[in-house]
GULO-862791 format. One record per atom (N, C-alpha, C): x, y, z; atom name. Coordinates in pm, 1 decimal, always signed. Example, Ala and Ser with C-alpha at 12.3 -4.5 7.8 and 13.67 -1.06 7.14 Angstrom:
<nodes>
> u  v  w  voro
> +1319.0  -569.0  +780.0  N
> +1230.0  -450.0  +780.0  CA
> +1320.0  -330.0  +780.0  C
> +1285.0  -225.0  +708.0  N
> +1367.0  -106.0  +714.0  CA
> +1290.0  +3.0  +787.0  C
</nodes>
This chain:
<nodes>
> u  v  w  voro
> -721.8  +484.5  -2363.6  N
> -818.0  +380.8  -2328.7  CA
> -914.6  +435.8  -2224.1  C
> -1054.4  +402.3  -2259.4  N
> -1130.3  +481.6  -2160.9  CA
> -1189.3  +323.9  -2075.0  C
> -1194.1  +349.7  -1911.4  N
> -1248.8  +256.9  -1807.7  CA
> -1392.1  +289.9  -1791.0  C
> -1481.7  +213.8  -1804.2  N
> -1591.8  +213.4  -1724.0  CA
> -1578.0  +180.7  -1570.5  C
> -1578.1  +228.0  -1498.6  N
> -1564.9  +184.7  -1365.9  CA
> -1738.1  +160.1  -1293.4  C
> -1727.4  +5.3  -1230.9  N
> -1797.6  -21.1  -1198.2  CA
> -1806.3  +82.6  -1029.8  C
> -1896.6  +150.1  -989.8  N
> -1884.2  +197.0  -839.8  CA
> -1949.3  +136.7  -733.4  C
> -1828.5  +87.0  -642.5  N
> -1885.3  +27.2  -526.0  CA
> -1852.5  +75.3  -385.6  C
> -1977.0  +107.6  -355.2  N
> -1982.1  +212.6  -183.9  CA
> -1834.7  +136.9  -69.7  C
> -1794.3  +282.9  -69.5  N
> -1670.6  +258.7  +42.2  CA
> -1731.5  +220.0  +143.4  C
> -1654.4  +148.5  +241.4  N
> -1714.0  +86.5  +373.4  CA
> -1546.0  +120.3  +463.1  C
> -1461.4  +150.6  +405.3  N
> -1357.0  +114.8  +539.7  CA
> -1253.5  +295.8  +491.7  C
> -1235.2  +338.6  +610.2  N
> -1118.9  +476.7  +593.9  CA
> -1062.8  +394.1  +707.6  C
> -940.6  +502.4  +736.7  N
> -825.4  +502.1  +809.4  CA
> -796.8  +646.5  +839.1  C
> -696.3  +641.4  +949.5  N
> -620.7  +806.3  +984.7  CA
> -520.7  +767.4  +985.0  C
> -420.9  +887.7  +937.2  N
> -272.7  +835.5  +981.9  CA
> -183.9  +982.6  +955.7  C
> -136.1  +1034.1  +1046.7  N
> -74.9  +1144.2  +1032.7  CA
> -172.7  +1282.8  +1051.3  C
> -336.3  +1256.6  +1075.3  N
> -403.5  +1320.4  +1098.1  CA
> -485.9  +1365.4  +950.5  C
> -455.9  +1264.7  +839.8  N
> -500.4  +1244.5  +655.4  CA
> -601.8  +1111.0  +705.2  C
> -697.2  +1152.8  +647.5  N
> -847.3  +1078.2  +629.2  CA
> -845.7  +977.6  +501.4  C
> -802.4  +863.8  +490.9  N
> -769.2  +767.7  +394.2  CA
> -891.5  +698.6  +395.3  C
> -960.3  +684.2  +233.0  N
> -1046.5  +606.0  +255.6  CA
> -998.7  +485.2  +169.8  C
> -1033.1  +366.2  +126.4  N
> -1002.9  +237.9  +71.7  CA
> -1113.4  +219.0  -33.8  C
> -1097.7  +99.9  -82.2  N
> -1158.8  +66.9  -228.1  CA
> -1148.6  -80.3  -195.2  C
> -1201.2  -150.3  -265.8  N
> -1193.2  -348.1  -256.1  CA
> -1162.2  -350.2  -379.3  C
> -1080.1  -270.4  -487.6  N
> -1051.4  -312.9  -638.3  CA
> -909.1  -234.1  -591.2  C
> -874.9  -196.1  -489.9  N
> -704.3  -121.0  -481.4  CA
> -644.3  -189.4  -395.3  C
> -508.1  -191.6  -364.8  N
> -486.7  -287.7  -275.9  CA
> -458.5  -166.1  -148.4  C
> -489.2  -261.3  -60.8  N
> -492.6  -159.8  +66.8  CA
> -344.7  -169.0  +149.2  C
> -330.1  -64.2  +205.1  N
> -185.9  -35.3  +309.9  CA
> -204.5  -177.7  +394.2  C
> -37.7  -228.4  +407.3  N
> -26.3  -284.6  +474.9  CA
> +106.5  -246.7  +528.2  C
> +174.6  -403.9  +610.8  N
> +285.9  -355.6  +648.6  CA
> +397.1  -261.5  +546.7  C
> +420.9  -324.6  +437.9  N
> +495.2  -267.6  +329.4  CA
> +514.3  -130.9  +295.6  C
> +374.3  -93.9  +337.0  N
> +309.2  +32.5  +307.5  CA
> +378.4  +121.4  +423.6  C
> +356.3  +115.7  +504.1  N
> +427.8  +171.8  +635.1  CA
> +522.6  +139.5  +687.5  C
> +605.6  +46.1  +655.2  N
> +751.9  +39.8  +639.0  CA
> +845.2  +123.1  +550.7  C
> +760.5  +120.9  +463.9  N
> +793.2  +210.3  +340.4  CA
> +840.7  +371.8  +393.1  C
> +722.2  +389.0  +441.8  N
> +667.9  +531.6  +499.8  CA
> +753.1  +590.7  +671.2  C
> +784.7  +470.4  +696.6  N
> +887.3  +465.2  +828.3  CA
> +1008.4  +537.4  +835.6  C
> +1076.6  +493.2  +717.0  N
> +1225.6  +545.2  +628.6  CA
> +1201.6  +638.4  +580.6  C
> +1108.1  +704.6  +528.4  N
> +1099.9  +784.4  +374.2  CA
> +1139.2  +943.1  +414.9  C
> +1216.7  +977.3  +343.3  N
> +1286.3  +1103.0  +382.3  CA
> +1250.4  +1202.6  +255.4  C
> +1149.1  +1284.7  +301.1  N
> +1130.6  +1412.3  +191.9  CA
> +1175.1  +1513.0  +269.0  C
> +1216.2  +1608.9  +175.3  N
> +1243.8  +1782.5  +265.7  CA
> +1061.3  +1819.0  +129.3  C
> +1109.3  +1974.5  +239.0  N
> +949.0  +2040.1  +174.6  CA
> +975.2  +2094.0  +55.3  C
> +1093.5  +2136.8  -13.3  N
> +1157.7  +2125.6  -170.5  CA
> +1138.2  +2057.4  -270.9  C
> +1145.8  +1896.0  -225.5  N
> +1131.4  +1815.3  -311.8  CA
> +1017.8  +1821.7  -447.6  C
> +1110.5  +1705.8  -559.6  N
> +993.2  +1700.9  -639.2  CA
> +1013.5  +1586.7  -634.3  C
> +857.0  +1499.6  -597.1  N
> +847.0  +1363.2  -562.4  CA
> +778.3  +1311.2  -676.1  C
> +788.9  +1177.2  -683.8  N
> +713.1  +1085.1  -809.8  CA
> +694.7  +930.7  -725.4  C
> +558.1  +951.8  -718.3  N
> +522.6  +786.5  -651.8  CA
> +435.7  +704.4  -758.1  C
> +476.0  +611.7  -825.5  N
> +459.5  +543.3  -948.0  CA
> +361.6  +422.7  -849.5  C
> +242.0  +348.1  -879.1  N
> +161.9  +297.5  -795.5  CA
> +127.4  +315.0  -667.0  C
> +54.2  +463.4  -689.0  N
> +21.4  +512.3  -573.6  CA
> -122.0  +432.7  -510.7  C
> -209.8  +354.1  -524.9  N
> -304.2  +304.2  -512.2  CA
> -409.1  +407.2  -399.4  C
> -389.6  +386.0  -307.4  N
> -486.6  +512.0  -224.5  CA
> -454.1  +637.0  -221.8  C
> -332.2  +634.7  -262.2  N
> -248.4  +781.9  -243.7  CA
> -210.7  +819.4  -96.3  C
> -189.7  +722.2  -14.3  N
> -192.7  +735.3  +184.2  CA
> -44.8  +795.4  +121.0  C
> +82.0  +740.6  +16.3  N
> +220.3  +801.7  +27.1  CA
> +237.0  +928.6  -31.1  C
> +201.2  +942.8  -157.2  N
> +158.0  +1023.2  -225.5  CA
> +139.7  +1206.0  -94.4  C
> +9.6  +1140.7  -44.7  N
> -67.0  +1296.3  +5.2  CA
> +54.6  +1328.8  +133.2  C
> +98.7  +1191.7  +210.1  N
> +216.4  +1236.9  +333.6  CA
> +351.6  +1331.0  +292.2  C
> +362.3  +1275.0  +197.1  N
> +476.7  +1366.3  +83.9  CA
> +424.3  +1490.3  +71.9  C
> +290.9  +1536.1  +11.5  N
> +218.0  +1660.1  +35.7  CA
> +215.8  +1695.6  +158.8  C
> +199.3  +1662.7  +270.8  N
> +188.5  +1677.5  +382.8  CA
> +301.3  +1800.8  +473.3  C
> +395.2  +1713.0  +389.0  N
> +560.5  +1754.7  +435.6  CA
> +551.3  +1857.5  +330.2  C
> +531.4  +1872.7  +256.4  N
> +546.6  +2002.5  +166.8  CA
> +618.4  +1957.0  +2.3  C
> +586.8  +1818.8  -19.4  N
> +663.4  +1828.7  -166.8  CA
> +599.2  +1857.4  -238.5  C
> +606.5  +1854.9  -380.8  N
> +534.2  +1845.4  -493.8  CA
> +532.9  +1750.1  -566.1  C
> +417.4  +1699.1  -560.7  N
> +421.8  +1518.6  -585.4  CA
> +352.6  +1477.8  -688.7  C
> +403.2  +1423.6  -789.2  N
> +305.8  +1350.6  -906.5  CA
> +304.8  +1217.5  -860.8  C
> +183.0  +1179.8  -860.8  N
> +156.7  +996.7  -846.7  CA
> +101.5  +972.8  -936.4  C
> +138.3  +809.5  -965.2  N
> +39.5  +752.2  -1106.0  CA
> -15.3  +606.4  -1063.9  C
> -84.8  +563.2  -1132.5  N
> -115.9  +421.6  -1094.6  CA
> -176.7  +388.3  -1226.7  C
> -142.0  +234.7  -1249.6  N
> -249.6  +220.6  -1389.3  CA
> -348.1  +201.5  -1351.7  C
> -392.5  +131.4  -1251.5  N
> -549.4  +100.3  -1165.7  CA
> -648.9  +246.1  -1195.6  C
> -705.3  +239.8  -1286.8  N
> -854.5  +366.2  -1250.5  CA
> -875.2  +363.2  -1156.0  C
> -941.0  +255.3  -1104.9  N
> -1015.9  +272.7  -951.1  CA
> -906.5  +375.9  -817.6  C
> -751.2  +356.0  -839.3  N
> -659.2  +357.9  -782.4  CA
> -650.1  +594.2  -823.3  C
> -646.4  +615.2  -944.2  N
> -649.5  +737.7  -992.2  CA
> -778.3  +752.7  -932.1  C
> -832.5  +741.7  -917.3  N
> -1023.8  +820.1  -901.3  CA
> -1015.4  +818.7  -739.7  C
> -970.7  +723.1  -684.0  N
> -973.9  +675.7  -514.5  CA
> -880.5  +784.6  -477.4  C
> -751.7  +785.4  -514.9  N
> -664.7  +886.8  -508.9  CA
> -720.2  +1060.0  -483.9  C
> -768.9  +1059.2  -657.0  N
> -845.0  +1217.1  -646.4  CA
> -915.2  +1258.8  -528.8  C
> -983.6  +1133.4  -470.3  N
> -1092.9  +1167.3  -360.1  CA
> -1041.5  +1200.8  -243.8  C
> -946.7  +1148.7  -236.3  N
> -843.3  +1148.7  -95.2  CA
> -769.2  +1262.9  -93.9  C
> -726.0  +1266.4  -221.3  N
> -677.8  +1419.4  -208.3  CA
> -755.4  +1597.3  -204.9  C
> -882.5  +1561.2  -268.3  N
> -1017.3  +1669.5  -206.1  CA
> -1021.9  +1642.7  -72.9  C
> -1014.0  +1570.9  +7.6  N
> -1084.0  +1484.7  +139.1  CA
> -966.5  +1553.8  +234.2  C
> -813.7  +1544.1  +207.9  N
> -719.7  +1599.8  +293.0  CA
> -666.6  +1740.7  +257.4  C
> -733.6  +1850.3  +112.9  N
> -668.4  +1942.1  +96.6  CA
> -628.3  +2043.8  +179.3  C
> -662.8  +2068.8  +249.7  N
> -668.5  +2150.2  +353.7  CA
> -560.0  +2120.0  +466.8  C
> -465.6  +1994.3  +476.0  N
> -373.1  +1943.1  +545.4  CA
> -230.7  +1992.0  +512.6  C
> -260.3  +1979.4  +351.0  N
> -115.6  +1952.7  +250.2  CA
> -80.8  +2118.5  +230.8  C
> +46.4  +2125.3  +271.2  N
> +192.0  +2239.8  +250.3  CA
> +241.9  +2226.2  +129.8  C
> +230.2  +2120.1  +15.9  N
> +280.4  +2089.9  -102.2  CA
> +130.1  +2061.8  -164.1  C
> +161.6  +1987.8  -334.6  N
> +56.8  +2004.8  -359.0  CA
> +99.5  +1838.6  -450.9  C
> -50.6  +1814.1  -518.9  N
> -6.9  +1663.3  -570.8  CA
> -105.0  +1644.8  -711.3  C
> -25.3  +1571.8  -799.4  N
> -131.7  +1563.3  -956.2  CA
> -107.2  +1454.0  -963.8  C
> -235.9  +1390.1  -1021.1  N
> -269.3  +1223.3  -1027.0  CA
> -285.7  +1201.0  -1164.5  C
> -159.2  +1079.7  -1237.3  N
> -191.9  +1030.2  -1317.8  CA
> -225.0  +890.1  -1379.4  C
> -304.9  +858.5  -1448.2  N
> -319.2  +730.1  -1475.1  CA
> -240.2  +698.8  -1591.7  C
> -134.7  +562.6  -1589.9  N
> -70.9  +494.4  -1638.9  CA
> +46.2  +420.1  -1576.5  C
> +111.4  +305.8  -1671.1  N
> +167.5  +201.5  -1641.7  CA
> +304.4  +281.2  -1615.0  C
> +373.6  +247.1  -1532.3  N
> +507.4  +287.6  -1418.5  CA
> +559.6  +422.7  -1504.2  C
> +640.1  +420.8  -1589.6  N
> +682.6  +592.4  -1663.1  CA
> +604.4  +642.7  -1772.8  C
> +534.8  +543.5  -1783.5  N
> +434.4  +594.6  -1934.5  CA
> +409.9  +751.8  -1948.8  C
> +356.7  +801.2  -1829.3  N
> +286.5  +901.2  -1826.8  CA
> +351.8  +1050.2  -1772.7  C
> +507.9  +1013.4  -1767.3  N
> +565.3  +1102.2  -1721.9  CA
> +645.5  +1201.9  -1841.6  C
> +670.2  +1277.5  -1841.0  N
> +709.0  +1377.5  -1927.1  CA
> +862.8  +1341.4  -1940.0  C
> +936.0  +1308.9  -2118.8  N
> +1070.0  +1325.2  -2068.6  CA
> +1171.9  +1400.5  -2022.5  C
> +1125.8  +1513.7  -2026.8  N
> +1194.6  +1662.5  -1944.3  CA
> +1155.8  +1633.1  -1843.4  C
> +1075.7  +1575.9  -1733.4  N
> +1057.5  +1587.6  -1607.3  CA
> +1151.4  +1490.6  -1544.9  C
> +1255.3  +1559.0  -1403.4  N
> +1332.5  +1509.4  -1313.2  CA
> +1260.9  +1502.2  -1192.6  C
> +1298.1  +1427.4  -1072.9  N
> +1243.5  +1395.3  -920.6  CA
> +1365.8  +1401.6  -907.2  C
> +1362.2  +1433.1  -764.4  N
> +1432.7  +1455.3  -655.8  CA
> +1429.9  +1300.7  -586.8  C
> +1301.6  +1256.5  -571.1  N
> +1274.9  +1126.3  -495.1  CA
> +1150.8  +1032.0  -556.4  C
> +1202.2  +922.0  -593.6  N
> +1110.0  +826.4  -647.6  CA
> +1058.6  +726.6  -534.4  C
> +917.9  +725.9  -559.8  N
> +885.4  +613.9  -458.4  CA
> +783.0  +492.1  -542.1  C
> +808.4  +377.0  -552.6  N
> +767.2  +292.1  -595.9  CA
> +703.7  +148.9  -495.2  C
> +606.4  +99.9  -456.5  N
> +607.4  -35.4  -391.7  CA
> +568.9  -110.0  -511.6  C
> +643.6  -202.9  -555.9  N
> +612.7  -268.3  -659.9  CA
> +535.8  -420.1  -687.7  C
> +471.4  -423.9  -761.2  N
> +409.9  -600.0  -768.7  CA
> +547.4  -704.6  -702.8  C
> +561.8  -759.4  -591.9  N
> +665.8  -849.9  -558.9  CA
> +644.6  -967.1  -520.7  C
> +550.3  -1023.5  -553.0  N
> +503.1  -1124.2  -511.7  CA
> +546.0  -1232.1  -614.6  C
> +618.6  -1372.4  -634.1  N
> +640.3  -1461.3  -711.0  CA
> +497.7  -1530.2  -739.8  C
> +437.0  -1515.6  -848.9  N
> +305.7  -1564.1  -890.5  CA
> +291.7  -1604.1  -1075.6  C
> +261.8  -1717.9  -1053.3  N
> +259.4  -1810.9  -1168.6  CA
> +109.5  -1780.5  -1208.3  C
> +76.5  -1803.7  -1339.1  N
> -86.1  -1784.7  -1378.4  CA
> -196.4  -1816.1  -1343.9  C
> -151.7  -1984.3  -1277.3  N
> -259.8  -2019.7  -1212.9  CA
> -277.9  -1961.9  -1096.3  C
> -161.4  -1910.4  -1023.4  N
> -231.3  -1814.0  -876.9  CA
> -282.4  -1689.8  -888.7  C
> -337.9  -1704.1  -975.4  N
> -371.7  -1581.2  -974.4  CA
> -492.6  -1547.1  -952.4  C
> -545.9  -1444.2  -908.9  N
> -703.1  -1464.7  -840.8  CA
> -795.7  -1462.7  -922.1  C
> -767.6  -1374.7  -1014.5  N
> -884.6  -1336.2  -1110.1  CA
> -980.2  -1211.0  -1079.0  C
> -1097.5  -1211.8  -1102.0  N
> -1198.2  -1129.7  -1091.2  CA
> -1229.1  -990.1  -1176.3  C
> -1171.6  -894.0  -1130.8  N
> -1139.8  -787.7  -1210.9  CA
> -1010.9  -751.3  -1280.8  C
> -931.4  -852.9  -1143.9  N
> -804.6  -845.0  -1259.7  CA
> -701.1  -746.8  -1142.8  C
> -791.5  -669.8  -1082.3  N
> -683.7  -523.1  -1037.7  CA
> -599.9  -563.8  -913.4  C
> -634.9  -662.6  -861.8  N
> -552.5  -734.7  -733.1  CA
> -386.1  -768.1  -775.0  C
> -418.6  -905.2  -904.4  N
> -326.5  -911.7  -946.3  CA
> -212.5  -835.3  -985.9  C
> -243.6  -752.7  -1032.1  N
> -185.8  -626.9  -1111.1  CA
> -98.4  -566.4  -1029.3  C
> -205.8  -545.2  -894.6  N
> -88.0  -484.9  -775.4  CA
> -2.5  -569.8  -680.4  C
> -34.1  -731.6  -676.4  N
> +55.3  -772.2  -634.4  CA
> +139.0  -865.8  -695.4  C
> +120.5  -941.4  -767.7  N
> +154.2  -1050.2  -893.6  CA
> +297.6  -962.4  -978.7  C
> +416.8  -1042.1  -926.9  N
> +547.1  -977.5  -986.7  CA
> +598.8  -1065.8  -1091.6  C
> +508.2  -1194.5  -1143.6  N
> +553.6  -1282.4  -1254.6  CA
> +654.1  -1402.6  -1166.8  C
> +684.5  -1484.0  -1264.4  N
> +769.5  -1578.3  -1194.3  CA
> +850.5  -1537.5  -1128.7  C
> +964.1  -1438.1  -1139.5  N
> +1044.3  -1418.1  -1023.7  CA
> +1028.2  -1316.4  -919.2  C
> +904.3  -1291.0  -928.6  N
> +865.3  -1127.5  -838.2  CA
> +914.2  -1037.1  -886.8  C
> +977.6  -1045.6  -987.7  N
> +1069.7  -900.5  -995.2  CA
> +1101.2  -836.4  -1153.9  C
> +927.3  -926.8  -1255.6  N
> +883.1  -861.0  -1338.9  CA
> +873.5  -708.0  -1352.2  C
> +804.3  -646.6  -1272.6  N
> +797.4  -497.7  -1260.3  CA
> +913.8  -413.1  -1200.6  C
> +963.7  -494.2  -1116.3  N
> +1093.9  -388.3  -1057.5  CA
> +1185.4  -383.0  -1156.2  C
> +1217.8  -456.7  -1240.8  N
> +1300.1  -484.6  -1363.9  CA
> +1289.8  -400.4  -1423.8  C
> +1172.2  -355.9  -1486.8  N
> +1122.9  -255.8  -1623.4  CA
> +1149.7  -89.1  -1531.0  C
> +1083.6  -92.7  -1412.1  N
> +1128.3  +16.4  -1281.2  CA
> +1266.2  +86.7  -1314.4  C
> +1395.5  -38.6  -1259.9  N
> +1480.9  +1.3  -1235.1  CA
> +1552.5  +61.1  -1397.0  C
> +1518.6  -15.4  -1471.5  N
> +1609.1  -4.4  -1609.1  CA
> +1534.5  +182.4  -1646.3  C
> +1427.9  +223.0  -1642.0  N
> +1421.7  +339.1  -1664.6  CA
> +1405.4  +462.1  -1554.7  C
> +1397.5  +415.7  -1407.2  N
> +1477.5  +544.9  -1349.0  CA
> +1564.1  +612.3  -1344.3  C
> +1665.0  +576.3  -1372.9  N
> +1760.6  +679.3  -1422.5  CA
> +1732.3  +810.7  -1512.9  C
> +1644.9  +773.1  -1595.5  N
> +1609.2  +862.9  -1700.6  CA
> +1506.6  +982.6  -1634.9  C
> +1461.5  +921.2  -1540.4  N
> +1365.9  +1063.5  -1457.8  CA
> +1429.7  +1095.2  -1301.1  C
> +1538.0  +1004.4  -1246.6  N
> +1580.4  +1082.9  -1117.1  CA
> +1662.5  +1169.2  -1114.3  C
> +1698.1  +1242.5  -1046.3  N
> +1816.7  +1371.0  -1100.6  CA
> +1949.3  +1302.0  -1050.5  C
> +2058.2  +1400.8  -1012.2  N
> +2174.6  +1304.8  -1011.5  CA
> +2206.1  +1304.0  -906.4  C
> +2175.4  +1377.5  -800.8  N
> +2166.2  +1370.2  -645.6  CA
> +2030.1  +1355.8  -619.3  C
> +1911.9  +1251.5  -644.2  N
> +1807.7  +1198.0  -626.8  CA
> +1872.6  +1075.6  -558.9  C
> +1764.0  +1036.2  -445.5  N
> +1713.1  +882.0  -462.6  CA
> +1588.7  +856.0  -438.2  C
> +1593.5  +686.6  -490.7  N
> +1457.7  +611.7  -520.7  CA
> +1443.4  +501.9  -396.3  C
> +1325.2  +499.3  -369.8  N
> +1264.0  +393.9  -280.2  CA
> +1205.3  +276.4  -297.5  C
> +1214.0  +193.1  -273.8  N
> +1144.6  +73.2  -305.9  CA
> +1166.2  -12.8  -232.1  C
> +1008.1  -135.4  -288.7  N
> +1041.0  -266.1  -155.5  CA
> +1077.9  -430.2  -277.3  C
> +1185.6  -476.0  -156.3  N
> +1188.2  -603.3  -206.9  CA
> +1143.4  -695.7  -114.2  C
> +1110.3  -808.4  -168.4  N
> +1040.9  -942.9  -57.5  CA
> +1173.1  -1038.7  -129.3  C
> +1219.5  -1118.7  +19.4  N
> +1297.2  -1196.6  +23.5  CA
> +1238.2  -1362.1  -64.3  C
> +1115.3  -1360.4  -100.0  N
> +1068.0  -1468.1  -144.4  CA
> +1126.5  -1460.7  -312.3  C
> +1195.4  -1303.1  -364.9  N
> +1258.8  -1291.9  -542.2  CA
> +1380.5  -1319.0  -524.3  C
> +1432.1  -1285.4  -589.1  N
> +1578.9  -1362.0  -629.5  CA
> +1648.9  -1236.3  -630.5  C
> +1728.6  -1251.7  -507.1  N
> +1831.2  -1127.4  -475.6  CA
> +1913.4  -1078.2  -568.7  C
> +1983.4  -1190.6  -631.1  N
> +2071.7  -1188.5  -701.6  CA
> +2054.2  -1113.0  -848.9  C
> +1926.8  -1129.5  -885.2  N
> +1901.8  -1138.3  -1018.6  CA
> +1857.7  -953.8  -962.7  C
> +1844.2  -940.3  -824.9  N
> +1788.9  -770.7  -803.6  CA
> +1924.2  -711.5  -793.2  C
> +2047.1  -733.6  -802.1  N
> +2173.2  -724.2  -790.1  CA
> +2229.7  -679.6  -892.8  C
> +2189.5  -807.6  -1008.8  N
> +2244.2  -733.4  -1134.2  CA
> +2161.8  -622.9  -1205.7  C
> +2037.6  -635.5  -1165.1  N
> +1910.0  -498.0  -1240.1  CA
> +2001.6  -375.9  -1204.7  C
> +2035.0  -406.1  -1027.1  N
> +2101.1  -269.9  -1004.7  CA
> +2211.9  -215.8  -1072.6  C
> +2323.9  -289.6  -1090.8  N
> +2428.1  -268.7  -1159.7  CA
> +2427.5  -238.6  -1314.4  C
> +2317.4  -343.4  -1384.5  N
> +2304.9  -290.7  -1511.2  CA
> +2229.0  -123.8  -1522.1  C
> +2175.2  -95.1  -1418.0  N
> +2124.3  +75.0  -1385.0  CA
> +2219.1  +120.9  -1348.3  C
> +2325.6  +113.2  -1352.0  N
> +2460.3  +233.1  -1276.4  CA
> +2367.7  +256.3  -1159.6  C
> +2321.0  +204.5  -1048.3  N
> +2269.1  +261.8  -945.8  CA
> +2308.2  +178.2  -840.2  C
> +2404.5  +253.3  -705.5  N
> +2429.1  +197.6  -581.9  CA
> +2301.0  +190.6  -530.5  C
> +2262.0  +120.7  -391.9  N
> +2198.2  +129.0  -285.3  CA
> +2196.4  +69.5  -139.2  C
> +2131.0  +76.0  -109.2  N
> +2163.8  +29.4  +77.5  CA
> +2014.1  -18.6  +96.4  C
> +1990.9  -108.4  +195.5  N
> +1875.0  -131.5  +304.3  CA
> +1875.9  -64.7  +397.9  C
> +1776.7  +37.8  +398.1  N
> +1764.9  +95.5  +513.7  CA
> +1655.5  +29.0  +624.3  C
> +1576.0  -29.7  +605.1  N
> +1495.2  -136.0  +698.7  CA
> +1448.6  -289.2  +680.7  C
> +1473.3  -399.6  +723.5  N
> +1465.5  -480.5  +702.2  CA
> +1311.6  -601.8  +811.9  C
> +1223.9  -611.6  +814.4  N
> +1157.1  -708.8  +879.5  CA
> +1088.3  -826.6  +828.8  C
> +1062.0  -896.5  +890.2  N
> +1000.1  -1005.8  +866.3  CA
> +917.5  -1042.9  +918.2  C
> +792.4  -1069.8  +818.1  N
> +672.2  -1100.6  +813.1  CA
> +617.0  -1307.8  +764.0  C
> +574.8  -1326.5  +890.6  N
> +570.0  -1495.2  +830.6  CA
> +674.0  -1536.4  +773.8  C
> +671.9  -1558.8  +644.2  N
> +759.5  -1666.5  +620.1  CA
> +857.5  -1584.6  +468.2  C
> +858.5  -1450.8  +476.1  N
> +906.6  -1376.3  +417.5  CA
> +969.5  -1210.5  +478.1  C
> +1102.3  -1210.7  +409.3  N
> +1104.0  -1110.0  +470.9  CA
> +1087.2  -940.2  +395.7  C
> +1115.8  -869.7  +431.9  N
> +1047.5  -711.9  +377.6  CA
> +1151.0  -604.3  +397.9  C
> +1226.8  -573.2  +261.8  N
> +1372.0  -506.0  +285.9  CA
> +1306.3  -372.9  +184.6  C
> +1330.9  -208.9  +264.0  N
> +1301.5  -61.7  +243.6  CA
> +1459.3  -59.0  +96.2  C
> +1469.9  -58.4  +15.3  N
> +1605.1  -30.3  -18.7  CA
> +1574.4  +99.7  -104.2  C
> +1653.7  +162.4  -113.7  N
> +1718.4  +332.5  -68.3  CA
> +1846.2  +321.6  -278.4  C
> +1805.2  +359.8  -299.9  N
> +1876.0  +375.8  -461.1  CA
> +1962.3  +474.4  -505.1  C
> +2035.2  +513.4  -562.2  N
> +2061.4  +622.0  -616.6  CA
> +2198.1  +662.3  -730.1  C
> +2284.3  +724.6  -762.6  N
> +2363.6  +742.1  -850.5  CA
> +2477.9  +749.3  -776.7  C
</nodes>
C-alpha cells in the first residue's frame, strides 16, 4: 500500500540523553509512558532489539545509543518517515545501528528473525467508536485499544513468542483502566511469566512497566 503523506512543518524537538528528537502532530508524542518505559529498560550493547510502534523512534535510537541493533516498525507512515529523520539527525551518537520498518505489529518481521528484547507501548486506552477523534485517523491508531484496551496487546502477546528467543524478554505497558484479568490469561495462554517492574499513577489511572518472558 503506498501513503501519500500530507507534509506538515515541524514546530516542536526535544533532547534526551543528548538525541535531538523532533515530533510530528500525526504521531503520538512521548509522554509519561514513554519514559517510564525507558526508566526500566535494560539493553546490553549485544542485543538484538525489536520496538514494534516506534512512533518518533526517541526508544528505538536510545537502544542504538547503548549499542544494540534495533529494528523498529510502526504502521503510521508519518511515524516510519519521522523516525528515518531522527535517525539521520542522531547518527553520529549511536554505537549500534537501527532499520525502520513500516507495518502492523509482526507483519513485517522476518520468520527466521529472533530478539533478544522486545519493546512494545501499545494502543491501551479503552475506546468505543464514538470516542474516537477522527481526523486522519493516526491518533486513534496509536492510542485507541478497542473496548477493553487490550485489542492490540492481545494479537502482541499471542505472537511473541514466535520472534523472542528463549532467554529474551519483552516490555510493555499496561493501564489499569483494561481488564487485568483478561491480561492474565493472554499471558498464560502465551506460556509467558512476567513481573512489574514499575508501577505509577497518573490521574485517575494507573501505569504498570511489565517485564515478559519464557
Amino acid at each position: 500500500m503506498i501513503y501519500q503523506l500530507n507534509k506538515k512543518p515541524s514546530t516542536k524537538t526535544f533532547h534526551y540523553n543528548g538525541l535531538i528528537i523532533e515530533l510530528n502532530p500525526e504521531i503520538y508524542e512521548p509522554a509519561e509512558d514513554t519514559f517510564q518505559l525507558l526508566e526500566v529498560l535494560e539493553v546490553a550493547e549485544c542485543d538484538r532489539v525489536l520496538e514494534i510502534g516506534t512512533g518518533c523512534g526517541i526508544i528505538a535510537l536510545e537502544c542504538a545509543r547503548q549499542g544494540a541493533k534495533v529494528v523498529c516498525t510502526d504502521i503510521n507512515p508519518y511515524a516510519v518517515e519521522l523516525t528515518q529523520s531522527n535517525l539521520s539527525r542522531n547518527l553520529s551518537l549511536l554505537k549500534g545501528n537501527v532499520e525502520v520498518r513500516c507495518g502492523d505489529l509482526f507483519s513485517v518481521i522476518k520468520p527466521s528473525e529472533r530478539f533478544d528484547v522486545v519493546i512494545f507501548n501499545p494502543p491501551y486506552l479503552p475506546t468505543r467508536a464514538k470516542e474516537r477523534i477522527g481526523g486522519s485517523g493516526w491518533f486513534d491508531v496509536a492510542t485507541g485499544g478497542g473496548v477493553t484496551g487490550l485489542t492490540v496487546t492481545k494479537r502482541f502477546l499471542e505472537d511473541l513468542p514466535k520472534y523472542l528467543n528463549k532467554n529474551g524478554r519483552a516490555y510493555f505497558i499496561f493501564s489499569s483502566l483494561s481488564d487485568r484479568k483478561k491480561l492474565d490469561i493472554y499471558l498464560s495462554k502465551a506460556k509467558l511469566k512476567s513481573e512489574i517492574l514499575l508501577s505509577r499513577r497518573f490521574n485517575d489511572e494507573q501505569i504498570d512497566i511489565y517485564r515478559v518472558y519464557f
